[in-house]
C-alpha positions in Angstrom: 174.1 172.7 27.9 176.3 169.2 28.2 173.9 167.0 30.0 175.4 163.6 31.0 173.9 160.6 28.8 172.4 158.6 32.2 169.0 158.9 31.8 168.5 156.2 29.1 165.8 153.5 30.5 165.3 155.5 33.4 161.8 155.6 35.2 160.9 159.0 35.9 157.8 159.7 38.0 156.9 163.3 37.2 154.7 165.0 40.3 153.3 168.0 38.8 151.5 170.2 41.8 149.3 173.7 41.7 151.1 176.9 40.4 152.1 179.1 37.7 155.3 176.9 37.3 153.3 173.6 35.9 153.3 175.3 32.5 157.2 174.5 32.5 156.2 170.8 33.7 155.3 169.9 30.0 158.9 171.0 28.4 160.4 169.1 31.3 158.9 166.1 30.3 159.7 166.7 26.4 163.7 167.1 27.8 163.4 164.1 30.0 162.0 161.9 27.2 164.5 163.3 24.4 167.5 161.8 27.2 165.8 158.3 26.6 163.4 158.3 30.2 160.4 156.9 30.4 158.4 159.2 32.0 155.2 158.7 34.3 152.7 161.9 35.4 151.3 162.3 38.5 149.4 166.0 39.2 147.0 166.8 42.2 143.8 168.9 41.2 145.7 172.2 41.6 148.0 171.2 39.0 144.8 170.3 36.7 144.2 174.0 37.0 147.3 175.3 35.5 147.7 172.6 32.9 145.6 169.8 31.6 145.8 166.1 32.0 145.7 165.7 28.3 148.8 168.0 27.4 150.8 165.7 29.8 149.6 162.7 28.4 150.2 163.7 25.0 153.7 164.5 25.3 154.9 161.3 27.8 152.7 159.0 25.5 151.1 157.5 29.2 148.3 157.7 31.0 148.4 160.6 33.8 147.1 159.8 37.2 145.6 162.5 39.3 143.3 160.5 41.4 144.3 158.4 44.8 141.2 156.3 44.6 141.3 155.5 41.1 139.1 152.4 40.5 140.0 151.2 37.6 143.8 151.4 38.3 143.2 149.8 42.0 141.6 146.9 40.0 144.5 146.7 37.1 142.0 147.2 34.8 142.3 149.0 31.6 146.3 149.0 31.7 146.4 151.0 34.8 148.6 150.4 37.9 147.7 151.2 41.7 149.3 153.7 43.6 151.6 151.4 45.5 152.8 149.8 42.0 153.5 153.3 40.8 155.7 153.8 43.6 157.4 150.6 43.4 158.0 151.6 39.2 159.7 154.7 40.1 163.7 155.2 39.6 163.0 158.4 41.2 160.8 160.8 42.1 160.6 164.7 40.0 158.5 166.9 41.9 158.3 170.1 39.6 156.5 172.5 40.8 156.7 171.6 44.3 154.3 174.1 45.6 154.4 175.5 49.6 151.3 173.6 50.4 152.4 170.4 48.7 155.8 171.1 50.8 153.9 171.4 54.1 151.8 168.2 53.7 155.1 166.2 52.9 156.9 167.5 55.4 154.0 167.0 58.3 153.5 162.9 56.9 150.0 163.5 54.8 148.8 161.2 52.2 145.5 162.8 51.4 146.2 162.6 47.4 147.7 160.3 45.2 151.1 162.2 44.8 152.1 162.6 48.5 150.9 158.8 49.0 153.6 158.2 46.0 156.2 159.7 47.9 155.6 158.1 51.6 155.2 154.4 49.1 158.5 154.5 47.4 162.0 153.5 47.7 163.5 155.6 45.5 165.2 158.9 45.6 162.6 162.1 46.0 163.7 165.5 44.6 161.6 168.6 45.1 161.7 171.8 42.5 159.8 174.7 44.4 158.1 177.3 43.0 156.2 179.8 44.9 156.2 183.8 45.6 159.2 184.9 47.2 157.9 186.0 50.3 156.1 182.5 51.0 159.5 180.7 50.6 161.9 182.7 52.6 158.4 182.2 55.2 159.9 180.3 58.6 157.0 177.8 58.4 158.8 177.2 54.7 162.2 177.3 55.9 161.2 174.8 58.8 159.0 172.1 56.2 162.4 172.3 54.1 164.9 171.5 56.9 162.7 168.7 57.7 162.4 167.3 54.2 166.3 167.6 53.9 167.0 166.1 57.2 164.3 162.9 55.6 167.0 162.7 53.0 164.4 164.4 50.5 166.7 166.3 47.7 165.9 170.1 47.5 166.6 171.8 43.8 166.7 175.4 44.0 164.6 177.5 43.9 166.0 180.3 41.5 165.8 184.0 42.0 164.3 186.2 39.9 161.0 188.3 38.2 158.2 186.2 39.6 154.4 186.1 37.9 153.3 188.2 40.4 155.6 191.0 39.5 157.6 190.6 42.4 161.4 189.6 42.2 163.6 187.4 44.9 164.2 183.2 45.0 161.6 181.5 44.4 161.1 180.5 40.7 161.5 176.5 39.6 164.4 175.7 38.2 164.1 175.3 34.3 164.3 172.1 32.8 167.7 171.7 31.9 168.8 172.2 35.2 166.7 170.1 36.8 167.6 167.1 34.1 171.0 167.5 35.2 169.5 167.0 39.0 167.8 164.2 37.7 170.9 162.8 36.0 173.0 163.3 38.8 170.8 160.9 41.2 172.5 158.3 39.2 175.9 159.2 39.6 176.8 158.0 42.9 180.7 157.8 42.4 180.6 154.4 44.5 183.1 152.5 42.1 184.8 156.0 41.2 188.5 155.1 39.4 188.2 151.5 39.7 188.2 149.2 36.6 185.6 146.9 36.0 185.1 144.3 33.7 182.0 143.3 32.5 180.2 140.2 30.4 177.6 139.8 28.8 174.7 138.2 26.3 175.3 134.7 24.7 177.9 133.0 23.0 177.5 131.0 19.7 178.9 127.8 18.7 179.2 127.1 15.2 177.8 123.7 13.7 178.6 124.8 10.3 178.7 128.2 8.3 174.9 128.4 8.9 174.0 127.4 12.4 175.2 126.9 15.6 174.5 126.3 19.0 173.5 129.1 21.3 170.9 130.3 24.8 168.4 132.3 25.2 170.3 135.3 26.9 169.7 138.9 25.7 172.1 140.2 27.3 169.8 142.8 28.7 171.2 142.3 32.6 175.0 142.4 31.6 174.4 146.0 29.8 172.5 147.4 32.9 175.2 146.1 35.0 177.9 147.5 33.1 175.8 150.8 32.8 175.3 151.2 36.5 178.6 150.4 37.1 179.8 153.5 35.2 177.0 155.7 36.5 178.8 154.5 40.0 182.1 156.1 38.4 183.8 153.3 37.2 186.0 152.8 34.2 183.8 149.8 32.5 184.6 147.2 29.4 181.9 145.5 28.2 182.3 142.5 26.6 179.8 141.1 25.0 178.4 138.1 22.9 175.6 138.9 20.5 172.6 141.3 21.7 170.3 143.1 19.8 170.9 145.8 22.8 172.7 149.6 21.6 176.2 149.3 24.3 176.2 152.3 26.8 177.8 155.4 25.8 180.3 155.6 28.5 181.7 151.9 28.5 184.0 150.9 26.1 182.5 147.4 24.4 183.7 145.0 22.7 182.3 142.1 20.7 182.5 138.8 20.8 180.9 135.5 19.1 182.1 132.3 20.5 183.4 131.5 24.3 186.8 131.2 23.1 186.9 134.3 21.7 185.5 135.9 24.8 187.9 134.3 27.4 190.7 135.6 25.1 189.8 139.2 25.3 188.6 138.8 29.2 192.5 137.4 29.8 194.1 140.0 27.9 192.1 142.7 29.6 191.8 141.7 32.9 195.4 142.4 34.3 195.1 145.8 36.5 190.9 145.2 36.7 189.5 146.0 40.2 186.1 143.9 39.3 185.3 141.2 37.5 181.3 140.8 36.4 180.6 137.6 35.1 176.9 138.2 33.5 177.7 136.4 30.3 175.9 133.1 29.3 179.0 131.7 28.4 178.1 128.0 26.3 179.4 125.0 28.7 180.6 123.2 25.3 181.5 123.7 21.6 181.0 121.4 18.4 184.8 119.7 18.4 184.9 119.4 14.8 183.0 122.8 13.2 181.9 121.6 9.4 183.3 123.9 6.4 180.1 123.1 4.3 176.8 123.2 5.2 175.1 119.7 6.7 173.1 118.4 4.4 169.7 116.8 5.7 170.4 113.0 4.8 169.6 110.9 7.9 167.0 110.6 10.2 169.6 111.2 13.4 172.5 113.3 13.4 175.6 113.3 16.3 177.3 116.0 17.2 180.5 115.6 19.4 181.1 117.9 22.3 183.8 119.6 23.7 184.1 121.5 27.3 184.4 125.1 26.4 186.9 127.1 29.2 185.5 128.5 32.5 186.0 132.1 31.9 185.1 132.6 35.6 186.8 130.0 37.3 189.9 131.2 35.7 189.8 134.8 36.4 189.2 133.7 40.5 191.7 131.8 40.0 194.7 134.2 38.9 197.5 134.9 41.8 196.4 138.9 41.7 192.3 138.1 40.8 189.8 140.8 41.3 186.7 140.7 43.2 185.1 138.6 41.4 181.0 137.9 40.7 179.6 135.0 38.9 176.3 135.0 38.1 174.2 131.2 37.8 171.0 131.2 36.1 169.2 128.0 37.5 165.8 126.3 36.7 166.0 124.0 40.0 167.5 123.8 43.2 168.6 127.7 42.7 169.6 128.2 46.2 172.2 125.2 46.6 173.4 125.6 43.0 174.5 128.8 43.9 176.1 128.6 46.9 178.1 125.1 45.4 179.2 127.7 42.4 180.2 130.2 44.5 182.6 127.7 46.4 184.1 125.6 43.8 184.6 128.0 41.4 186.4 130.3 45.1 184.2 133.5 44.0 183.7 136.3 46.1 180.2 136.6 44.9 177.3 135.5 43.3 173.5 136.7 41.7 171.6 133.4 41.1 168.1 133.8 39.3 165.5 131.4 38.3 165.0 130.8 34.9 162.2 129.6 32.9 158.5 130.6 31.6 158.6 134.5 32.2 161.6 134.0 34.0 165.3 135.3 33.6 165.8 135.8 30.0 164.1 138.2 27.7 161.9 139.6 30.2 162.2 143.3 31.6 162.0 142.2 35.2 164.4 140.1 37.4 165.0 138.8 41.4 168.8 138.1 42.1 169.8 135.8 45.6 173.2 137.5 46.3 175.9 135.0 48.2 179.1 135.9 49.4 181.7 134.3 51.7 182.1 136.3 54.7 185.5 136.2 57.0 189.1 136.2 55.8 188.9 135.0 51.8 192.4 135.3 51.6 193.0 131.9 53.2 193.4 129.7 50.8 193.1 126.8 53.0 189.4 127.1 54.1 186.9 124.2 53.8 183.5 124.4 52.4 182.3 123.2 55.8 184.4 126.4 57.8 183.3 129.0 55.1 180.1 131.5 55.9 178.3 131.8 52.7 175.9 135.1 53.6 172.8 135.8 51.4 171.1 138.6 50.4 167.3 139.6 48.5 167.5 141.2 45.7 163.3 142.0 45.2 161.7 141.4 41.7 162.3 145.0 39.9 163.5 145.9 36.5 166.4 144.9 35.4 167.8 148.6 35.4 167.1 149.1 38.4 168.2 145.6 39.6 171.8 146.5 38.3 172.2 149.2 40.3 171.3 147.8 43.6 173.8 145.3 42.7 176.4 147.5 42.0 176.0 148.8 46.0 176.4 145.5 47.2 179.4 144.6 45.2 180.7 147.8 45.7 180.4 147.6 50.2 181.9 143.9 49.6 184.9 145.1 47.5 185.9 147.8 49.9 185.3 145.4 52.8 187.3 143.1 51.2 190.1 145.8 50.3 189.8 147.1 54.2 190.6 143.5 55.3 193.6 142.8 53.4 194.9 146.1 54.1 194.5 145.3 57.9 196.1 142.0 57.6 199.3 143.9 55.7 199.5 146.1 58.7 199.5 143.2 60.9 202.7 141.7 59.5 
């Protein structure tokens, strides 16, 4: 079965509940795992009784939480997390099996045990496999929890007919787990940038001193790639251009490497014409050595001068073309974060920016981000506006991993580029 390759670095939170069903529970999280998830297993004390803890654990190499009032995980002792930081890992949220009960309690707002407390704690997408006797789920008190759970925006995956454990046949077995990790895959693929072309940057550049060094930042490039993988998850034709990661490019991007900012404003201007989306996530070098050494400096003085030359503003250029896409820079600050932004976004006549702080633990080589999102609200076609007349608007971007971060990102851009297309389309009409 052709599953589609989005589930690399995604945070699965497995809810395994009581019935025959949880023995299938321990493939799914084998198949999960094989498509690159992390996955995370949460089972209430029915579950325990079709399957152990220690099967789970074993095969998603982490701890398994079955306990609401866990102490040593309330106190982040011993590597464990509480139940609200569970929720707030999650990319989304498997239930397999759902059972009736479990789908009554959910529906009616309990949080008695740790895995219905999960699912009123997080933000991120809840799917529900059920699994019970065929006569309990065409029921009308099961038919009414699942309207309810639907209408909540709760996903509902199958259930599948068929011979049932207790020898009777009719819907009501769980999905198996191929299907439901194309369910799971499919959260992902929301279609929001579906047909457009996007370009993307990414990681650092390098700027030779000699043949053996150069100049260079810390960037891993590890926001660019999520962007540019969330972007095609949103259904978007994606180039990735990037400076040197240690980071394997997403399957469905094409990708390109780079090595100096030269090179990479070359390829961005000879790709860019047609683009609907420029992402700016590269950190591009602000300068390069002016005269580049063909033999390698010998140590012979106590102080050695390097002279300096401006390297081009990829950015600045693309925003500036007569046909330029939406365009997003992003500014990596260690002071002053907020201003700096908003001055880049207007100078450089961007449609939007994702500033983050960077330092100790912040910004670069670290799993976890926050972005400050500005954008300039009103007409942006007038070229004529003064930074005192232009509305910068700002949006939050909560610490999260950077995977996750990338997509949230790619809903805002993706509301401010069809805003943006809806208002010059409106002003055509007009004249």
């Amino acid at each position: 079965m052709m599953l589609m390759n989005n589930l690399t670095n995604k945070r699965i939170l497995l809810g395994v509940t009581g019935g025959i069903a949880a023995y299938k529970s321990a493939e799914l999280v084998r198949r999960l795992r094989e498509q690159g998830a992390e996955v995370r297993v949460v089972m209430t004390r029915g579950a325990c009784e079709f399957i152990t803890p220690l099967t789970m654990q074993a095969l998603s190499g982490r701890e398994v939480h079955t306990e609401l009032l866990d102490h040593v995980a309330e106190s982040g002792q011993g590597g464990g997390m509480g139940h609200i930081e569970l929720a707030r890992w999650s990319d989304v949220v498997l239930i397999a099996p759902g059972s009736a009960n479990f789908i009554a309690r959910l529906a009616h707002g309990l949080a008695d045990d740790l895995l219905s407390t999960l699912c009123l704690a997080t933000t991120a997408p809840v799917v529900i496999a059920p699994a019970m006797n065929q006569q309990m789920w065409i029921n009308i008190a099961t038919q009414e929890n699942i309207a309810t759970l639907v209408q909540r925006e709760i996903k509902i995956v199958g259930p599948a007919e068929g011979s049932q454990a207790c020898g009777e046949i009719g819907p009501g077995r769980m999905l198996e787990p191929e299907q439901l990790i194309l369910e799971a895959s499919q959260i992902f693929s929301t279609g929001l940038l579906a047909d457009l072309k996007i370009v993307v940057t990414a990681g650092p550049t390098r700027e030779a001193i000699d043949p053996v060094r150069y100049i260079t930042n810390h960037s891993s490039g590890r926001m660019g790639y999520a962007v540019a993988r969330a972007a095609a998850e949103a259904g978007a034709n994606v180039t990735l251009i990037s400076g040197p990661v240690n980071i394997e490019p997403p399957h469905q991007v094409r990708h390109i490497s780079v090595d100096t900012a030269e090179q990479m404003r070359d390829v961005v201007m000879s790709d860019i014409i047609e683009s609907d989306i420029f992402v700016a996530a590269a950190a591009v070098a602000d300068y390069r050595c002016a005269d580049v050494a063909e033999q390698k400096i010998k140590k012979k003085s106590e102080d050695l001068s390097l002279l300096l030359r401006k390297n081009p503003d990829i950015l600045a250029e693309v925003a500036s073309l007569p046909r330029a896409p939406f365009t997003v820079g992003f500014a990596a600050e260690t002071e002053n974060l907020l201003d700096n932004a908003r001055a880049k976004l207007q100078t450089k006549k961007l449609d939007m920016i994702a500033a983050n702080q960077v330092g100790e633990g912040l910004g670069f080589n670290v799993d976890e981000n926050e972005l400050q999102v500005f954008w300039q609200a009103g007409n942006q076609d007038q070229k004529d506006q003064t930074r005192e007349n232009q509305i910068i608007k700002h949006q939050t971007l909560e610490r999260a991993p950077k995977e996750k971060l990338a997509r949230q990102l790619i809903k805002v851009i993706a509301n401010h580029y069809y805003e943006k297309k809806s208002a010059q389309n409106n002003t055509t009409q007009v004249h």
